[in-house]
N, C-alpha and C positions, 0 to 999 in steps of 0.2 A: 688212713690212706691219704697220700698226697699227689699229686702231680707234677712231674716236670718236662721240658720239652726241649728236644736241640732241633733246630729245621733243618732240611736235609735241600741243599743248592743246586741251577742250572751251571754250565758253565757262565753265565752271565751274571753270579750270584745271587741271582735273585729266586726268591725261596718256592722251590717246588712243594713241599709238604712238609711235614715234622713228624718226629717220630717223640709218643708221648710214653713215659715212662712211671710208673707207679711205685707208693712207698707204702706197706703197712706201719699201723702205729702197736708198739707192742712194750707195753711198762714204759711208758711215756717217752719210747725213743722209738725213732724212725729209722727203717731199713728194708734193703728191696724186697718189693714182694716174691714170693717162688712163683704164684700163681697170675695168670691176669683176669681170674674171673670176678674179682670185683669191679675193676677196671670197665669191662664190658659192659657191667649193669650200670655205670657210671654213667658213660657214654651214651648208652641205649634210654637213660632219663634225662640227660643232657641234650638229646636230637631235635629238639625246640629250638634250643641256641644254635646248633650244629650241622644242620641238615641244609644249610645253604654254601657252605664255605667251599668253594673252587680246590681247595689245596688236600692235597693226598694224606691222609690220619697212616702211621704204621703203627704197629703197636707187636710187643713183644709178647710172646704163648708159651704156653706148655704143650707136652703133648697129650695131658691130661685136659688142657683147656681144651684140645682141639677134638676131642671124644667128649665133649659134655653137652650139656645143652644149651653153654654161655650165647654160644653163637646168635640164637634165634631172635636175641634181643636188639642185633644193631643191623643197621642196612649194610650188604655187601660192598656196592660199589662205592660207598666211601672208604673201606679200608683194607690195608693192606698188613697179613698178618705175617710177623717175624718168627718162623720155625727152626728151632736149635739142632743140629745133630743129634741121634739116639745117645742115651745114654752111653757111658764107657762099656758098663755090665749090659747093656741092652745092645749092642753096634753088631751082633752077628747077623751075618746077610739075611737070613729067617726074620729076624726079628725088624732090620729094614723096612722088609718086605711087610709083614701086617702091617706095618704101621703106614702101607702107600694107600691100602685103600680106603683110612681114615682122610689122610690128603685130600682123594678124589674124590670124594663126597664133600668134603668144603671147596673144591674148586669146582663142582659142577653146582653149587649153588651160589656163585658169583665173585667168591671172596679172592683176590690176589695174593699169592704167596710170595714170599723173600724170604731166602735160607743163605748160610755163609758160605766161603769158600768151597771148605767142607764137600757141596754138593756138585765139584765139578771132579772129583775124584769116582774113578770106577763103581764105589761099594752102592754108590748114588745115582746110580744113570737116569736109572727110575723115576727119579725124584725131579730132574732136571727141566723136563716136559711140563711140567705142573709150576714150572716159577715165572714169574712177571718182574722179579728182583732180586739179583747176588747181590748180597754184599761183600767187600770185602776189607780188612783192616789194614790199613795203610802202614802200619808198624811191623806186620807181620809179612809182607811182600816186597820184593824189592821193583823198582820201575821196569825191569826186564821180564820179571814175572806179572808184573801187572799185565804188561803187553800182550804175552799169553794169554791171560786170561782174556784180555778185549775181544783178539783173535779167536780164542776161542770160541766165544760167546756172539761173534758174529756167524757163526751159524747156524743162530737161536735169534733172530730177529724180534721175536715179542719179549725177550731179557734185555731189562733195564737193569746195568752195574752201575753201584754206590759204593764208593771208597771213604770210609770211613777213616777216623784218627786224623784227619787232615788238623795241624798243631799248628804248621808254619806256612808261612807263602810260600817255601820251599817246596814242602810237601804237596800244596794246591799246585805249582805248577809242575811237578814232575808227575802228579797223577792226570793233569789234564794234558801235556803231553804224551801219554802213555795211551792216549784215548777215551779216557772217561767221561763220563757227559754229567754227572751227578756226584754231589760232598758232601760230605757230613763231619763237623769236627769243633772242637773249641775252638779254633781262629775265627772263624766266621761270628762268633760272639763276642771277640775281643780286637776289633778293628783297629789297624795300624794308623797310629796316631800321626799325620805331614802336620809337621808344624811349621809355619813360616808362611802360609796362606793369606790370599785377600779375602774379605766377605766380599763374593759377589755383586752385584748392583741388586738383584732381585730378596739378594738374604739383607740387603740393607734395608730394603724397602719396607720388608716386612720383622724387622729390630726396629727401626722407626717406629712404624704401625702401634706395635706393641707397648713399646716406649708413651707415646700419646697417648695409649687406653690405659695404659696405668696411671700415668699424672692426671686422669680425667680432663683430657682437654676435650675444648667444644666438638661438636658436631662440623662444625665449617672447616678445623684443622686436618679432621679426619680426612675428611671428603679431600681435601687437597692431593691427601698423599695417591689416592685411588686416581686421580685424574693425569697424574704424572707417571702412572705405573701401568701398562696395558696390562700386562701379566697378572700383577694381584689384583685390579678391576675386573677381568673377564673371569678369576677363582670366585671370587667374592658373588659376583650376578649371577654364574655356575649355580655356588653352593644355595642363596636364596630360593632360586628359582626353581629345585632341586624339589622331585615327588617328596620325598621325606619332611622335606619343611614344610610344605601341606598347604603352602597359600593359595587362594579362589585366580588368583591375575599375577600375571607376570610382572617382574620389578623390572626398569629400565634406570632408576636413578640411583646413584652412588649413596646421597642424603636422603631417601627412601629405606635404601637396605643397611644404610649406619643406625638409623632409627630405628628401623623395626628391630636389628639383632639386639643392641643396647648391648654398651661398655663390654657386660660379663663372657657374653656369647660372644662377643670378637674378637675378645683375649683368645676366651679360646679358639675358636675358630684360627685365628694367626699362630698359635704357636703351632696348632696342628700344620699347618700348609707350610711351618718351619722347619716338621722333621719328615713328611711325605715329599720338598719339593726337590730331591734329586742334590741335596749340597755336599759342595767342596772335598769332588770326589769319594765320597763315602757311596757305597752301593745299595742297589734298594733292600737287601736284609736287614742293613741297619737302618732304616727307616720303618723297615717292619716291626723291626723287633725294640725300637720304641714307642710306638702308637700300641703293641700290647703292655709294654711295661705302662705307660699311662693311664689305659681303660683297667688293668690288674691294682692298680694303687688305689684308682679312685673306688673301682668294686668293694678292693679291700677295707679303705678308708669310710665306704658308707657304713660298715658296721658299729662304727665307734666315734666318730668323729663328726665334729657340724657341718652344715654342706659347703659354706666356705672353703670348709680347711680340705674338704673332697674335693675340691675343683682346685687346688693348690696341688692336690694330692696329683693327680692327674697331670699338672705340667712338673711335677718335681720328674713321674715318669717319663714322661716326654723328652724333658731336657735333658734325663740323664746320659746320653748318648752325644749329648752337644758338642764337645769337645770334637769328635770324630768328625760331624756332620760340618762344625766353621774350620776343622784341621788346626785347631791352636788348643793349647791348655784349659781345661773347666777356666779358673779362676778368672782368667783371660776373656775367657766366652762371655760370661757373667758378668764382666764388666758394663757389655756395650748394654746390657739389659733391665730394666727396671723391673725387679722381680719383689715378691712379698718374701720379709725375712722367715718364715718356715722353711721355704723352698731353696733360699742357698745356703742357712743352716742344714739343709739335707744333704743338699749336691757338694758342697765344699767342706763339710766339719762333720757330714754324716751325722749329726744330731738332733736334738728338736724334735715335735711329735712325728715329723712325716717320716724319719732315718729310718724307725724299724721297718717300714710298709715296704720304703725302698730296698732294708735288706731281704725282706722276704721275698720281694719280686726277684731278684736276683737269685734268690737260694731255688725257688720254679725254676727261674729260667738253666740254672747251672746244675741241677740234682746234686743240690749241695745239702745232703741227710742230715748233718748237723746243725747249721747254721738255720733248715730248714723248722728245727723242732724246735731249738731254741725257742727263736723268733715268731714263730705260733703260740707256741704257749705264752710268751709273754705276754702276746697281746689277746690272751684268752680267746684264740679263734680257731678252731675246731676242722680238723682235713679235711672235711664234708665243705664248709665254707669255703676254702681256699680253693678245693678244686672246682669249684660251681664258681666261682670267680674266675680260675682260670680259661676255663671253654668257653664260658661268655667272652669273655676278654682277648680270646683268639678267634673267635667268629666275629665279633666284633670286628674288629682289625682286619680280618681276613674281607671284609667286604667292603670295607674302608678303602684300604688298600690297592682292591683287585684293576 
């Protein structure tokens, strides 16, 4: 089994929850699962990592999942479960009907339903009361029918509509004029590239920064840039001073908190605050969803790889989104940056030990079934890894983020 995830968007793009999607492995090829009760026990062992993350988990069911006993295994109010129409041979009104007061006992014990269009037709009235979220597929409605359903579903005030298939900008703005509040689609994974951009003064700051901790310059060059820069000064005394770092007193000096972090930890720490700081028009999902692709490479990359090449691992994820975030071409981007050659043998020529990690984050991020199995096995790592890498690496993020 594997995991993959598309986030599901406000209208401000920025990422309300994800919807995680499951693979079995079967004669060493991957393909959807029918059922999501592995899924569930997944989850329900992963709730260490996962039990703190703000953002809404949906996950896709059966109706056999939903009469089992997978349920008892995860908390309700983090998720929200995707119910398909009865079967073709199972859709007679009778048959509807048992199947509501299986519903109602998963939603009187907390869990939030989402069912598709489907469920604003007559055969479904029933069903309708028990939902917290229509979906609906953006290829299958046109914008006039979207609008009916808005209308309609405005007098259903606790339904939440997500339009799905959103492909193009096209599409996002004719479902978000139509009234939609909520997206879900491959464009929001493949942000449109403005090229002709300036780097900001703030993303120079911190390409500078980075620049210095890779050539190993002194401690007093560092400190310069911090004293000329309010914004990356007050990130920097933030993050030190920060419960997590754990220190007995507070930092007040710039050549305090360059020393304490040392080179390794500011690398990192700057590229991170390169792809969470809001750049050159890119929206915060793309910023989310490379602070996961980052912590998912490095997860991945500790299984095999020295810790060096983990921590290379981690800004190859990072950056892979670069382009979008400075609005100019990789190549371009890569320029302005003193990077280790693993990292833009990955990002430019997709090669080198870090290319597969990066295709496999991608193969998660896209439920890309083939590219997904391949590239596991090659690198002899096992679903159970990968997905345990995954949920870490979005809870992660997700708190990062928040």
């Amino acid at each position: 089994m594997a995991i993959a995830r598309q986030p599901i968007l406000d209208a401000k793009r920025t990422v309300f929850g994800y919807e995680l999607f499951d693979r079995s492995l079967t004669n060493n090829t991957y393909s959807a699962a029918s059922d999501a009760a592995l899924l569930f026990n997944l989850l329900s062992n992963a709730d260490s990592e996962m039990r703190n993350t703000s953002k809404t988990i949906f996950i896709n069911c059966t109706h056999r999942t939903l009469a089992g006993g997978h349920l008892e295994l995860i908390e309700p109010d983090r998720v929200v479960l995707e119910v398909p129409p009865m079967p073709e041979d199972q859709s007679e009104p009778e048959d509807i009907e048992t199947f509501l007061q299986t519903m109602i006992d998963v939603h009187r014990r907390g869990f939030r339903l989402a069912f598709d269009q489907t469920v604003m037709s007559p055969a479904y009235a029933n069903w309708l009361p028990l939902a917290s979220f229509v979906k609906v597929e953006n290829n299958r409605v046109s914008t006039d029918q979207l609008r009916t359903i808005v209308r309609g579903l405005a007098e259903h005030p606790g339904i939440q509509l997500v339009v799905e298939k959103i492909e193009t900008q096209e599409d996002y703005e004719a479902a978000l004029s139509a009234g939609a509040k909520l997206f879900q689609g491959y464009w929001f994974s493949r942000p449109i590239l403005v090229k002709g951009q300036t780097i900001r003064p703030a993303q120079a700051a911190i390409i500078h920064l980075i620049n210095l901790v890779r050539n190993q310059a002194s401690t007093a060059e560092i400190e310069e840039v911090f004293k000329h820069d309010p914004t990356l000064s007050f990130n920097l005394l933030r993050f030190i001073n920060s419960a997590g770092f754990g220190l007995s007193c507070e930092i007040t000096s710039f050549r305090h908190a360059v020393m304490l972090l040392g080179l390794k930890k500011l690398f990192r720490w700057a590229a991170l605050l390169m792809t969470t700081s809001g750049a050159a028009g890119a929206t915060p999902a793309v910023g989310y969803a490379a602070v996961v692709r980052g912590r998912l490479m490095e997860l991945l990359a500790a299984e095999l790889l020295p810790p060096e090449e983990c921590d290379n691992a981690f800004v190859v994820g990072i950056f892979s989104l670069l382009d979008t975030m400075l609005g100019m071409p990789m190549r371009e981007a890569l320029e302005s940056i003193s990077l280790p050659q693993s990292v833009t043998d990955a990002l430019l020529h997709n090669k080198g030990v870090l290319a597969p990690f990066l295709q496999l984050t991608l193969a998660c991020e896209n439920a890309d079934d083939t590219l997904f199995a391949e590239t596991a096995i090659s690198l002899h790592l096992t679903g159970d890894q990968v997905n345990w890498a995954h949920l870490q690496a979005l809870a992660w993020s997700d708190n990062l983020t928040a």
